[in-house]
Every structure is written in structure tokens, then in C-alpha cells.
C-alpha positions in Angstrom: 87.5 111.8 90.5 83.6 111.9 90.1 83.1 110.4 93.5 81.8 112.8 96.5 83.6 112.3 99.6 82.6 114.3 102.2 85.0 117.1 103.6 86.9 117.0 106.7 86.7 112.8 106.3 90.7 111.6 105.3 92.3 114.2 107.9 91.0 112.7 111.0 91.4 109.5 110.5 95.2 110.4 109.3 95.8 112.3 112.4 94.7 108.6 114.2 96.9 106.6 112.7 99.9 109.4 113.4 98.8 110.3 117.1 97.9 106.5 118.0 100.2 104.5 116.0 103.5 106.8 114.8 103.7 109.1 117.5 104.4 106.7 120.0 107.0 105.1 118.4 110.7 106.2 118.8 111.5 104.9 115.4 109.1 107.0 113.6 106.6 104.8 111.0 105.0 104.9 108.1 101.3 105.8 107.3 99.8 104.4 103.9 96.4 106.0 102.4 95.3 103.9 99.4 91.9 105.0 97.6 90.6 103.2 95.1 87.2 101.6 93.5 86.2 98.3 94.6 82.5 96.7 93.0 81.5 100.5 92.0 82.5 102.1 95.8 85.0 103.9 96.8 87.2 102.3 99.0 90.0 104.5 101.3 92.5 102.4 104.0 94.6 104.1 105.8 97.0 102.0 107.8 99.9 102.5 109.7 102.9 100.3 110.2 102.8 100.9 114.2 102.9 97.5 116.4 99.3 96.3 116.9 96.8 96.7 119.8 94.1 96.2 120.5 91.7 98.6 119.7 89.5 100.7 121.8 86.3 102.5 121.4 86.9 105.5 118.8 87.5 108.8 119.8 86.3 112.2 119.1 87.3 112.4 115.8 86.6 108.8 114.3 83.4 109.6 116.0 83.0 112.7 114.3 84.1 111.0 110.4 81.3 108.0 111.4 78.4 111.3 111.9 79.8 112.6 108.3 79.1 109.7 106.7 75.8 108.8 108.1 74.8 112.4 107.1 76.1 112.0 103.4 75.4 108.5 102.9 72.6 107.2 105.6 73.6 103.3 105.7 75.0 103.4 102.1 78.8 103.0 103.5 81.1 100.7 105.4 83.8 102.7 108.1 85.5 100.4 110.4 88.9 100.3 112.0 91.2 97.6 113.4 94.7 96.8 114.5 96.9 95.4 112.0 100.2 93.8 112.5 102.4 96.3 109.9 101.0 97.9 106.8 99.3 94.6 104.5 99.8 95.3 101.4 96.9 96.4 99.3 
């Protein structure tokens, strides 16, 4: 609760995981957002339980959450995405 997190960060990168990974599927999915402190930083996954592929170059708005956090955080943060095969547990 004391931790800043710049606005406008989670929604993007849950509209991703939906329009990328859920959307697509005619079953539906799940998406899981887990935050939680790991060795003092905040750390927020959001997954989806979409089949896995392979990843492209981000778009607009994973662009957009990487320029957030340089401007709040300079280097001081880690944002990466991957395919995953399900939702891992966490």
C-alpha cells in the first residue's frame, strides 16, 4: 500500500493479455494479476491462460507502460513479457 505505481500502468497491460490471449479464443480464458513484494520491489504478473506464441515486438500500449516507467523509475525497474504455456502458478 505505500508503494507508488504509476497511473495508467496495470490497464494496458490487462487489455494485452485480454485482446492478445482471451479474445481470440472461442473458449473464453482466464487472466491472473498477482502483486506482491519480492527482495523490497514490487513485483505485478499478469498472465493469461491463452495457448502460447511466440511473442512479437510490443505494441502501442506495452510501449507506452515501458515510457511510464522509465519516467518514474529511470533504470530502477524490470518490465518484460513472454509467452507462457497456461497461467504458472505464482
Amino acid at each position: 500500500r505505500d508503494v507508488s505505481v504509476p497511473p495508467l500502468i496495470l490497464q494496458p497491460i490487462v487489455e494485452n493479455a485480454v485482446r492478445h490471449g482471451i479474445a481470440p479464443q472461442a473458449r473464453g480464458g482466464e487472466v491472473r494479476i498477482v502483486a506482491r513484494r519480492e527482495n523490497g520491489r514490487l513485483r505485478i504478473a499478469v498472465q493469461n491462460d491463452a495457448p502460447s506464441i511466440e511473442a512479437g515486438p510490443p505494441g502501442n500500449g506495452l510501449a507506452l507502460v515501458r515510457r511510464r516507467l522509465d519516467n518514474a523509475y529511470a533504470t530502477a525497474y524490470i518490465f518484460s513479457f513472454a509467452p507462457t504455456l497456461g497461467v504458472p502458478a505464482m
